[in-house]
N, C-alpha and C positions, 0 to 999 in steps of 0.2 A: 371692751376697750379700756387701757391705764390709762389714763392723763392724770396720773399722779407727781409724775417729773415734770420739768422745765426744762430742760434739754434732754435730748438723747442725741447721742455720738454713735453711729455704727462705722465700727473699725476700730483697734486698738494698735494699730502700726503710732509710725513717730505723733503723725499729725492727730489721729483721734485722743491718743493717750495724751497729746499735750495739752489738748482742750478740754478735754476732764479733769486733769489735773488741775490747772490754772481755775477752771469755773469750781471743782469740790473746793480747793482753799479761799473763797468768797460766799460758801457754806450754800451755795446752788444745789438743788435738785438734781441729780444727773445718772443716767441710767447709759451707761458703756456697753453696749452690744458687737461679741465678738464670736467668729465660729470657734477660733483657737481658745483656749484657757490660759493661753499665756503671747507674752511680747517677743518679737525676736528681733533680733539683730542683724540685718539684712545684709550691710558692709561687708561679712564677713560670713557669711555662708558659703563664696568658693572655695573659702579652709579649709570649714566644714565636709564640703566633698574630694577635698583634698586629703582628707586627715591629720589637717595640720593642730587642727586645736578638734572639741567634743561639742558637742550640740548642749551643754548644760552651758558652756560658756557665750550662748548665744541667745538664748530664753529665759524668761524669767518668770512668774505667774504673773499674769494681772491682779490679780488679785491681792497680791506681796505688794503691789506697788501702790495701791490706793489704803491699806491697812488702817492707817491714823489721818485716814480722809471719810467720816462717815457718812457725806452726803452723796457719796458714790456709790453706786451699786452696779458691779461688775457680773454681767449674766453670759455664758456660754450659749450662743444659740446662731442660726443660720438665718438670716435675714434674708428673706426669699421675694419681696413686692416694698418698694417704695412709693407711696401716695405723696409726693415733693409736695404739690397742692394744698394740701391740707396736713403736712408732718408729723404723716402716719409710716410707721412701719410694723412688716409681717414678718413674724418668725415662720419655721418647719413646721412647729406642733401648731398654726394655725393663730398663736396668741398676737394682739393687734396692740400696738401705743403708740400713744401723741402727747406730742408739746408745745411749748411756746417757741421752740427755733429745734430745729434738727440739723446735724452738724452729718455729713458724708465724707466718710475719710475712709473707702473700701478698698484704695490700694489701686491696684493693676494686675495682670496678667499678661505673658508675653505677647508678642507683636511677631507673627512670623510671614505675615507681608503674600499669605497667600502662596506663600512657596509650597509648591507639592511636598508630601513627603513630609514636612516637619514636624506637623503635630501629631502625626505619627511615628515616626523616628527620632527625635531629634529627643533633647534633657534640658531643659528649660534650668534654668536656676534664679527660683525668687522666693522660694520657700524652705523652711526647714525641713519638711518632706521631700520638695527634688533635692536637695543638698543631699539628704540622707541617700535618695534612691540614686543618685551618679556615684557617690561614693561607695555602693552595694555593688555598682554597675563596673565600676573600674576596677574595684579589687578581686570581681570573677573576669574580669576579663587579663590581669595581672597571672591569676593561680592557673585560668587553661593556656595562657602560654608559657608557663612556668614549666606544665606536663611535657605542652606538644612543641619540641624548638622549631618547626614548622611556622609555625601558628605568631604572627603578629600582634600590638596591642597599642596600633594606632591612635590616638585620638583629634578631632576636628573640632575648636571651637570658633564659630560664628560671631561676629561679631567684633569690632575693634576699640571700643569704648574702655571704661574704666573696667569693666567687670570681666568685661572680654580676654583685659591685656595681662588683671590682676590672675584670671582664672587661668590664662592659657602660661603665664609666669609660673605658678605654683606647680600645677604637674609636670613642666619641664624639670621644673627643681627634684621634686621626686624620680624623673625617669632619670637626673644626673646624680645624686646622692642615696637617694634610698633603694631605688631597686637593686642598683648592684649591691648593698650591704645586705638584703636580706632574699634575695633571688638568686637563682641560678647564674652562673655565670654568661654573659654573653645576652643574658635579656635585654637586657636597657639599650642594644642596640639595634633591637627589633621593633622599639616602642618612638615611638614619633608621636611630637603635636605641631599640629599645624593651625594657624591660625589667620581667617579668612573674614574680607570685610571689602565690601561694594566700591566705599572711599579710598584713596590714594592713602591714606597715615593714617598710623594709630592715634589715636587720641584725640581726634578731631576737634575737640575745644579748647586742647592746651596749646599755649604757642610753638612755632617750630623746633625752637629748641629742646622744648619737654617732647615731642614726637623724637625727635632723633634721637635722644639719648634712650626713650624707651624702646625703639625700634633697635637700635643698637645691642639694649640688653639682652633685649628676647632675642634677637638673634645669638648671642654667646652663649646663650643658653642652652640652644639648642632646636630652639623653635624657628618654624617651617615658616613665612611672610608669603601670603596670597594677596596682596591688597588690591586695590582698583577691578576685583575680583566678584564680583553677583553670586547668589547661591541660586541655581536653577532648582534643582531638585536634590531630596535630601532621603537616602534609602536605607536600609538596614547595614549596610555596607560599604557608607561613604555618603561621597556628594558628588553631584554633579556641575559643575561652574555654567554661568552663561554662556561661556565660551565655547562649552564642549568638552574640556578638561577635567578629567575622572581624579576623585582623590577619594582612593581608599581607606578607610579607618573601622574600626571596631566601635566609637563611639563619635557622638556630633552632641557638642553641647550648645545650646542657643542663648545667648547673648546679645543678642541683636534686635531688640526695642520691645516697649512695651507699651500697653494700648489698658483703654479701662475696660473693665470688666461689663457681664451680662448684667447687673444691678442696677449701673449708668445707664446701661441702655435702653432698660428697659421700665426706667425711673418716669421719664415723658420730661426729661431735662436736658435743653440745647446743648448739642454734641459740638466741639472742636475738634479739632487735630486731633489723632490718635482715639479717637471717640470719647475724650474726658471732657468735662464741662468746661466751658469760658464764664471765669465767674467777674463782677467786677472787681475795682479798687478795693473794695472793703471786705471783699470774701464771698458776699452773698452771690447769688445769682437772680439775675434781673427777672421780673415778673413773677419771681416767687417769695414772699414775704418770710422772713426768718429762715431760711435755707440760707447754708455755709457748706460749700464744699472744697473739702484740701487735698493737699498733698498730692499721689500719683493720679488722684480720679479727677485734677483740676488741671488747668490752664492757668498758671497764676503771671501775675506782669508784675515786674516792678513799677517803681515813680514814673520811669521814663517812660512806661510802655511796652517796654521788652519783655518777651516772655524768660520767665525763669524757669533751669533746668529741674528734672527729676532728680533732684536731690532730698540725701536724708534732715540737710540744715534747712533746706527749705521748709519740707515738711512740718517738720518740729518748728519753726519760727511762726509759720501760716497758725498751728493751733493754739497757739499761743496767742496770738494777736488775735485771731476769731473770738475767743474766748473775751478778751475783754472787749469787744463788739458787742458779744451777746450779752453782756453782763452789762453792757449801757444800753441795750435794747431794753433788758428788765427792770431797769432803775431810772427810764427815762432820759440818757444821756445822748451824746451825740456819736455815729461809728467814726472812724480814720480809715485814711486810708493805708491799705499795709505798704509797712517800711522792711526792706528788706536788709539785712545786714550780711554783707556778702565776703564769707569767709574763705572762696578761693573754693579751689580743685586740689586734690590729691589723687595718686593712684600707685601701689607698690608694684615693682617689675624687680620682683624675688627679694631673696636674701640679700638685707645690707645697704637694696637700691630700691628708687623711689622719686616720685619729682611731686612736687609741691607748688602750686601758684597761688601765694596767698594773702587774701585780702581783694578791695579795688585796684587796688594798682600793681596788684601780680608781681610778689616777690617771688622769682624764682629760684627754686631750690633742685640741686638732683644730685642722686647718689646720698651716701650716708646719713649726712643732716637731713636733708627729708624724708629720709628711710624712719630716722628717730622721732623726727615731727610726725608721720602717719603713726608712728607706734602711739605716740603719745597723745593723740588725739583723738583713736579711736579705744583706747584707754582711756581717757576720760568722761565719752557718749555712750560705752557700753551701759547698760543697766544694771544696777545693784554692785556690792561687795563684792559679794561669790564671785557672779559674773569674771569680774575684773581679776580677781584670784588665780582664777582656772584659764582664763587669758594670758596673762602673764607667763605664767607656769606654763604650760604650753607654749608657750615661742619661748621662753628662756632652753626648753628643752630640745624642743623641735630643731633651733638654729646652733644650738652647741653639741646637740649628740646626732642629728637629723632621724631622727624616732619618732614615726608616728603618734598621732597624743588622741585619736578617737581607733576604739574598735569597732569595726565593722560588722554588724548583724543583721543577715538576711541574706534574701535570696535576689537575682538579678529577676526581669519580670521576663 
């Protein structure tokens, strides 16, 4: 057993990496437990299996990002048992540590509601690995209809949220601009996305106006609107609607919610909604002394009581604010309760377009100047230099020459 640290964080997403960070510059103990070796960039992963930009512009190491923080110590490992009780955790190979507060920031996994067929068929996107594996997936499914003009290269994405509307945005783009420049002639009107969601509107949190104009766009696009629409069943070769209503596709990508993981669960820590914890006002969770848990594996409320979305600015503000809880936990001070600073909603629908609600009192924006604000925002959350480099450069290129900016390697499974 180590109880050599003062905290340990498992999870290196926004929320865990922000509470290491924040607690290593107060020259704390802290020991960053993550399976990945590196941070990603989640926003922007439907690019990723779009080809719009490259997976280096989306990772970064962890290890790069704590450098000139030596009280950190960043370890690659799978954390397989959490003792919340006593803030203990177990890796793979067996090895055991505890601290004075343990911070849980393990993220989530999709949410597919029980629907037959999905977690079988369907392409989840929450990670740089499905990003990679739909991106594998659509460009064999692009080359055998390229061979057979028979042969369709439909795609279904689930979901009408931000990620849903950004993802099912981007590959219309590409069935409008890049197939035909680098396909055969006649492809791109074989290739269809449609895009499918239980609720009546896209964008269910934005006000009416930012649904209409993104519904507006996706439709000029080119994309298919199923909405007020259930997913019954989800097969190799489509979906099935609650209605009855067969929609054929080559690929189903799932977008449609997400829930916490087997670590939560299996943690023996009070499940809410989506199985994530309900922690209180200050982060912790009640009846477990120095446990903090954030980001997607929490339930967080603001002042008023409301709960806060699955957001990337949440997350990162939660580990922030936990961090100096826990740093007044170890110096004897008193916690707060967390303040949320609520910088709005964004979500791109393609090139050029975009709506923007932002701040409390929801300025809204759509079309170009939000299209610029989303550029420029998520330019400035990406992590590191590079990153932002290779971001840049990729959409300057992508949106002037419409050129692919990741190469695709491997095989579809």
């Amino acid at each position: 057993m180590d109880d050599s640290y003062q905290v340990i964080v498992v999870g290196g997403g926004f929320a865990g990496k922000s509470a290491a960070e924040e607690l290593g510059r107060k020259g704390i103990r802290v020991l960053l437990l993550d399976t990945n070796n590196y941070q990603q960039f989640q926003p922007l992963l439907y690019q990723v299996a779009a080809s719009q930009i490259g997976v280096s512009a989306v990772t970064r190491p962890l290890r790069s990002e704590f450098r000139r923080i030596n009280s950190v110590r960043v370890l690659t490992a799978e954390v397989t048992a959490i003792d919340a009780a006593n803030r203990t955790v177990t890796t793979r190979d067996g090895s055991s540590y505890r601290a004075r507060a343990l911070v849980i920031a393990t993220g989530a996994v999709p949410n597919y509601f029980n629907t037959p067929g999905a977690d079988e068929h369907a392409y989840p996107l929450y990670s740089v690995a499905d990003a990679t594996r739909l991106s594998v997936a659509i460009t064999a499914v692009l080359d055998e209809a390229d061979r057979e003009p028979a042969v369709g290269a439909d795609v279904i994405v689930v979901g009408g949220g931000p990620t849903g509307v950004e993802t099912a945005g981007a590959l219309a783009e590409n069935v409008k601009y890049v197939v035909p420049k680098y396909f055969s002639p006649g492809l791109a009107e074989r290739c269809h996305v449609h895009l499918v969601d239980m609720v009546p509107n896209v964008l269910a949190a934005f006000s009416e106006k930012s649904q209409a104009y993104a519904r507006d766009r996706l439709t000029k696009l080119g994309v298919q609107l199923h909405m007020g629409q259930a997913v019954g069943e989800v097969r190799p070769d489509g979906v099935t609607l609650k209605d009855g209503t067969v929609i054929p596709a080559r690929i189903v990508v799932w977008a449609g919610g997400l829930q916490a993981g087997r670590i939560i669960a299996e943690s023996g820590l009070p499940q809410g909604r989506g199985g994530r914890v309900d922690v209180q006002p200050d982060l912790t969770v009640s009846g477990f002394e120095g446990v903090y848990v954030l980001g997607d594996s929490a339930n967080i409320t603001d002042a008023a009581g409301d709960r806060l979305p699955q957001l990337g600015s949440v997350a990162q503000q939660s580990g922030k604010w936990a961090a100096r809880n826990i740093h007044a936990d170890l110096t004897g001070g008193t916690r707060e309760p967390f303040r949320y600073w609520d910088k709005g909603y964004m979500a791109m629908v393609g090139r050029g377009a975009a709506v923007a609600e932002l701040g409390r009192r929801r300025l809204q924006l759509q079309g170009p100047l939000a299209f610029v604000s989303w550029l420029a925002v998520h330019l400035a959350l990406l992590p590191g230099f590079q990153q932002k480099i290779r971001a840049l450069f990729s959409w300057a290129n992508g949106y002037l020459t419409h050129s692919p900016a990741q190469v695709v390697v491997g095989r579809p499974d």
